[in-house]
C-alpha positions as CSV (number, residue, x, y, z in Angstrom):
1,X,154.7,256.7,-65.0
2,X,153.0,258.4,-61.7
3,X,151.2,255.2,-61.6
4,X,154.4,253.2,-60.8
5,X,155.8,255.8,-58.8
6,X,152.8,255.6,-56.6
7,X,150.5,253.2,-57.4
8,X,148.4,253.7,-54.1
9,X,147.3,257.5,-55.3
10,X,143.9,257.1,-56.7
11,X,142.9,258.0,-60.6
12,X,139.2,259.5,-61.1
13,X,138.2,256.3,-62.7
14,X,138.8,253.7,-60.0
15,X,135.5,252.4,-58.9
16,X,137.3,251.3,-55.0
17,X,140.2,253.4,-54.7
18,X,141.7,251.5,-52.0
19,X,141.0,248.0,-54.2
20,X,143.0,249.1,-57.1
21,X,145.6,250.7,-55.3
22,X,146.3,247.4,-53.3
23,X,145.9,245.5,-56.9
24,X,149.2,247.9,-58.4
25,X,150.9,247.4,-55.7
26,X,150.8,243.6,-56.1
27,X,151.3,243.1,-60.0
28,X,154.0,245.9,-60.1
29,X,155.8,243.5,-57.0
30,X,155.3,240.7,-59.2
31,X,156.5,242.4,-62.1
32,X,160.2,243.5,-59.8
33,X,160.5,239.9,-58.6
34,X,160.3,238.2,-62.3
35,X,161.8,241.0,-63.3
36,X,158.8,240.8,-66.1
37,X,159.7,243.0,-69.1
38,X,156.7,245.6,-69.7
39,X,155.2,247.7,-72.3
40,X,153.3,250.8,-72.1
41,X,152.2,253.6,-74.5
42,X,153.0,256.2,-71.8
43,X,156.5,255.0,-71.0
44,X,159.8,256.5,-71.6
45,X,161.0,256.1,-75.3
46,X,161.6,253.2,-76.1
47,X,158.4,252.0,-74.3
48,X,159.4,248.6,-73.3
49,X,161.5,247.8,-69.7
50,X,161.1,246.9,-66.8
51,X,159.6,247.7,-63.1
52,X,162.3,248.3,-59.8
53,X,161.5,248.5,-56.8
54,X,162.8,251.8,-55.4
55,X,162.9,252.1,-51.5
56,X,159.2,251.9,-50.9
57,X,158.0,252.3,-54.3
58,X,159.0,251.3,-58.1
59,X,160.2,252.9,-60.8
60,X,159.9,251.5,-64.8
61,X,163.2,251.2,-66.5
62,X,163.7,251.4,-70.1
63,X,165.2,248.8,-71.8
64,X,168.0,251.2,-74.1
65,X,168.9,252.1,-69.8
66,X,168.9,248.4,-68.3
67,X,172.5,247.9,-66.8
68,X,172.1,244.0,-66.4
């Protein structure tokens, strides 16, 4: 979930931080716009959503929480 919240914080294993941060930025703005339905293991129960966009961010949306 941090990772959509801020996608351009770096995690230990990224080989160019600044590469994969600009790389979550663009797939999780793809993602808003299509309005792409997601699954993660990590989610929120029940797992499977969707990505905002949240001001300057995004944030995931559960599915059992969409108000469509």
């Amino acid at each position: 979930m941090l990772s959509v919240r801020e996608p351009g914080w770096p995690l230990s294993f990224d080989t160019d931080p600044g590469q994969a941060a600009r790389s979550s930025v663009r797939i999780l703005d793809m993602l808003a716009t299509d309005r792409m339905q997601v699954m993660g293991y990590h989610f929120t129960f029940p797992g499977i959503g969707h990505v905002s966009r949240d001001g300057s961010t995004f944030r995931y949306v559960p599915e059992s929480l969409r108000h469509d």
